[in-house]
C-alpha positions as CSV (number, residue, x, y, z in Angstrom):
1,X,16.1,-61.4,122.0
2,X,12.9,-59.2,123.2
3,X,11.5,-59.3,126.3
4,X,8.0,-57.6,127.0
5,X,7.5,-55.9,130.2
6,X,3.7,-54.5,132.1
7,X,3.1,-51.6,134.2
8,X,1.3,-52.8,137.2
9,X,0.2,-51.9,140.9
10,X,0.4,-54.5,143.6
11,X,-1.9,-53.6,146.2
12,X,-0.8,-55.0,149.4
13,X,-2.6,-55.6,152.9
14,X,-0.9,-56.7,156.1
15,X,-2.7,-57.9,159.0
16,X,0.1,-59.9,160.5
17,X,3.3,-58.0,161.5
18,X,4.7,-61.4,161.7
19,X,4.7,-61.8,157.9
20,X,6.4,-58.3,157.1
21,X,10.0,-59.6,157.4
22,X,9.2,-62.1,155.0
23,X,7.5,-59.7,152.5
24,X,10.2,-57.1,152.4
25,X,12.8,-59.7,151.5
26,X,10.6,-61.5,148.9
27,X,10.6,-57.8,147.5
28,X,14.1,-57.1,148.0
29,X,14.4,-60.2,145.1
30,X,12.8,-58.2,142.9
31,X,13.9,-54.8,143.3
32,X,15.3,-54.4,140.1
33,X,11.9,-54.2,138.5
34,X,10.3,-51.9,141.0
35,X,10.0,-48.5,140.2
36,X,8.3,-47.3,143.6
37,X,6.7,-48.1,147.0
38,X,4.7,-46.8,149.3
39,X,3.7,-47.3,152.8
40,X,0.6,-46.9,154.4
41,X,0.2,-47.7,158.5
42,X,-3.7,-47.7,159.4
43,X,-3.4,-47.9,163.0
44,X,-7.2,-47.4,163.9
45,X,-7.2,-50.7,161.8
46,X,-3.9,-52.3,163.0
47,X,-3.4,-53.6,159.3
48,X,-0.3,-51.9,156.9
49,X,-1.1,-51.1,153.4
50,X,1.5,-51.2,150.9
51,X,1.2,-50.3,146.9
52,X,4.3,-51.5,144.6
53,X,4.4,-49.4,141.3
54,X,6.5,-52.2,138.8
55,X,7.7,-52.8,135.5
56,X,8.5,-56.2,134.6
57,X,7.2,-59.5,132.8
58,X,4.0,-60.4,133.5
59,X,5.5,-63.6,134.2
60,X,8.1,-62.3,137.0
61,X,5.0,-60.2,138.1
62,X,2.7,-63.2,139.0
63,X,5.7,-65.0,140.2
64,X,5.9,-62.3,142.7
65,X,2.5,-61.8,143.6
66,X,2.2,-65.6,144.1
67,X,5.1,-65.7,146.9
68,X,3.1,-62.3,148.8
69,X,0.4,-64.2,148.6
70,X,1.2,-67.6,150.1
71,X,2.5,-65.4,152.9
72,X,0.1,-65.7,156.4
73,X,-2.0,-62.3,156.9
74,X,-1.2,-60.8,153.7
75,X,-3.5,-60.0,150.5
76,X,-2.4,-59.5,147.5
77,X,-4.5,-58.0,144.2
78,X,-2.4,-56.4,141.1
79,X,-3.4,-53.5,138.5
80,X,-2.1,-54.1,135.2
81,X,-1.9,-51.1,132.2
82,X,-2.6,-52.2,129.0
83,X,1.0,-50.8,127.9
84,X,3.5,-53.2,126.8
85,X,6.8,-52.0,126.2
86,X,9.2,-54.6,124.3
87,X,13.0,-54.2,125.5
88,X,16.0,-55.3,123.0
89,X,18.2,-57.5,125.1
């Protein structure tokens, strides 16, 4: 069976330190599908920025996206590439 897989950024703002715990074990869950991450503290703002480079099904994507986002003092937007890459299972 084939599974299709997207390129995509998450884009990731924090303006509760209260909700990071949360957010780096809903991305430990994923971890196998992310290919890089980077953080960004803007403390003139006292918000964190964090961008998520991924590769995974759309679906698993937005099921990811939808738990950051539920989380309080965190928004959430995601990039997608138009590549699709289809993996043999």
């Amino acid at each position: 069976m084939a599974a299709d897989t997207r390129v995509a950024v998450i884009g990731i703002v924090i303006e509760k330190d209260e909700s990071v715990g949360a957010l780096n074990e809903i991305l430990h869950e994923y971890a196998a599908y992310i290919i890089g991450r980077m953080g960004i503290p803007y403390r003139e703002r006292g918000i964190n920025i964090v961008s998520i480079a991924i590769d995974a099904p759309q679906d698993t994507i937005s099921a990811l996206t939808g738990k950051i986002g539920k989380l309080p003092g965190i928004s959430v937007k995601t990039a997608y590439s138009s590549v699709v890459t289809r993996h043999e299972e």
